[in-house]
C-alpha positions in Angstrom: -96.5 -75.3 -48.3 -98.0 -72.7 -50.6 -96.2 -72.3 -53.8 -98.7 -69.0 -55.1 -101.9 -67.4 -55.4 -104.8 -68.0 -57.6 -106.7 -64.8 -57.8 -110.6 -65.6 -59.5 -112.4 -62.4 -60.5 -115.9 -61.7 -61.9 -117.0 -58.4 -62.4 -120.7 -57.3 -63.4 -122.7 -54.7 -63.9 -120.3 -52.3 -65.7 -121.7 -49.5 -66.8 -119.3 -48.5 -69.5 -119.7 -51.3 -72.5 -117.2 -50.0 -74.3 -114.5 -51.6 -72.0 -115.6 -54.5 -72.9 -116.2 -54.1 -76.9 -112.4 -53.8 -78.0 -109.3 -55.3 -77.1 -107.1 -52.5 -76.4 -109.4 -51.2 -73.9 -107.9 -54.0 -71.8 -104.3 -52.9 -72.0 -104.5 -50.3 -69.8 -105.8 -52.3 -66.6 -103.5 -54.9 -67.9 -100.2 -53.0 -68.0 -101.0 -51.1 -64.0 -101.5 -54.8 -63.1 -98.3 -56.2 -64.2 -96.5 -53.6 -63.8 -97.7 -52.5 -59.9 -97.5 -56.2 -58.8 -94.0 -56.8 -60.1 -94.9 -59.2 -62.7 -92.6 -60.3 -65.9 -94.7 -61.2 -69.2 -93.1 -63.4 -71.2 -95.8 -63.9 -74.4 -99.2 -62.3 -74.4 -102.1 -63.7 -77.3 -105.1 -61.4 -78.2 -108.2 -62.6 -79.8 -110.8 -59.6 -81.0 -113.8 -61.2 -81.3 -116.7 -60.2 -83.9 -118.6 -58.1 -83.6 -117.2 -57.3 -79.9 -115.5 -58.7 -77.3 -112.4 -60.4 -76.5 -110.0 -62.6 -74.7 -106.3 -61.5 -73.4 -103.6 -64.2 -72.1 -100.6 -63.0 -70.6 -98.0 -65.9 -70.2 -95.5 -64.7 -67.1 -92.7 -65.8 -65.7 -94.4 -66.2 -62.1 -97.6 -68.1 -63.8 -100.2 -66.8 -66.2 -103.3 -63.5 -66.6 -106.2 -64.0 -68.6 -109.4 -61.3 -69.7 -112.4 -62.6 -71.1 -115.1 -60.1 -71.5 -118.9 -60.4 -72.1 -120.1 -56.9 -73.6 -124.0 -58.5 -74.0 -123.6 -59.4 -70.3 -121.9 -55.6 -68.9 -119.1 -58.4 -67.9 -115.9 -59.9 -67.2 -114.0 -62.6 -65.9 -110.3 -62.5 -64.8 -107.7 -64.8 -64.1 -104.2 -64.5 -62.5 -102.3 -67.3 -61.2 -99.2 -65.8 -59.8 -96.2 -68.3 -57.8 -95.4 -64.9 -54.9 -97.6 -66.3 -52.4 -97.2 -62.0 -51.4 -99.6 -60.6 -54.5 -101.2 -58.3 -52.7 -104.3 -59.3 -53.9 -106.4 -56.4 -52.1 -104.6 -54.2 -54.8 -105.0 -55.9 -57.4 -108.6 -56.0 -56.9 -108.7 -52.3 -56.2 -107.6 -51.6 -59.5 -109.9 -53.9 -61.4 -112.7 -51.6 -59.3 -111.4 -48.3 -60.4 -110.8 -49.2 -63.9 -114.0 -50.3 -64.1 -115.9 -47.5 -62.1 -117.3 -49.1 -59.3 -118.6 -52.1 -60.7 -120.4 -55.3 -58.7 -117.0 -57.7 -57.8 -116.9 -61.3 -57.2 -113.9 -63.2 -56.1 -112.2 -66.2 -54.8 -108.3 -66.6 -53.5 -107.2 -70.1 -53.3 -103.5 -70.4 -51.9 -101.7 -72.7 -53.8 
C-alpha cells in the first residue's frame, strides 16, 4: 500500500548564486510548486542565514517541503514529502529545472 511520495532533489552547478543568497529568492519556485501540485501549507518557518544562504520549511496538510541552499557550493537540496501517491513528480522537477536555468539535477522517488 503506498500512502505518498517522497520526492529527494539535489541540484548543482547553478549558475546564478544569487538564487541561492536570499530567502525570498525561494518564494517564487516555492509558490508555482504548491500551488501547480495542489498542495495546502499550513505553517511555513524561514531562516536567513549570515552572510548568505537559507533554509525554507513549508508544513502542509498532505506532508511537508523543505529548501536548503549552499551559495559557496552553486547548490541546493529539496525535500517534499507529499501523502497523493499522484504528485506528478516529472513536473515538479521540471520546474525546479527552469527556475533554476538548466542546472545539473539529482533525484530519488521512494513510494511510501
Amino acid at each position: 500500500m503506498t500512502n505518498g511520495v517522497h520526492l529527494i532533489v539535489d541540484v548543482f552547478a547553478i549558475e546564478n548564486e544569487e538564487l541561492l543568497k536570499k530567502i525570498d529568492c525561494i518564494y517564487p519556485l516555492a509558490n508555482e510548486i504548491i500551488e501547480k501540485a495542489g498542495l495546502t501549507v499550513v505553517n511555513q518557518v524561514h531562516h536567513q542565514f549570515s552572510p548568505h544562504g537559507y533554509t525554507s520549511l513549508y508544513l502542509l496538510s498532505e506532508s511537508h517541503m523543505s529548501f536548503h541552499s549552499y551559495p559557496e557550493k552553486r547548490c541546493l537540496s529539496f525535500d517534499l514529502y507529499c501523502c497523493n501517491p499522484n504528485l506528478d513528480v516529472k513536473e515538479v522537477l521540471h520546474y525546479i529545472h527552469m527556475y533554476f536555468d538548466k542546472p545539473k539535477i539529482n533525484h530519488r522517488v521512494v513510494y511510501r
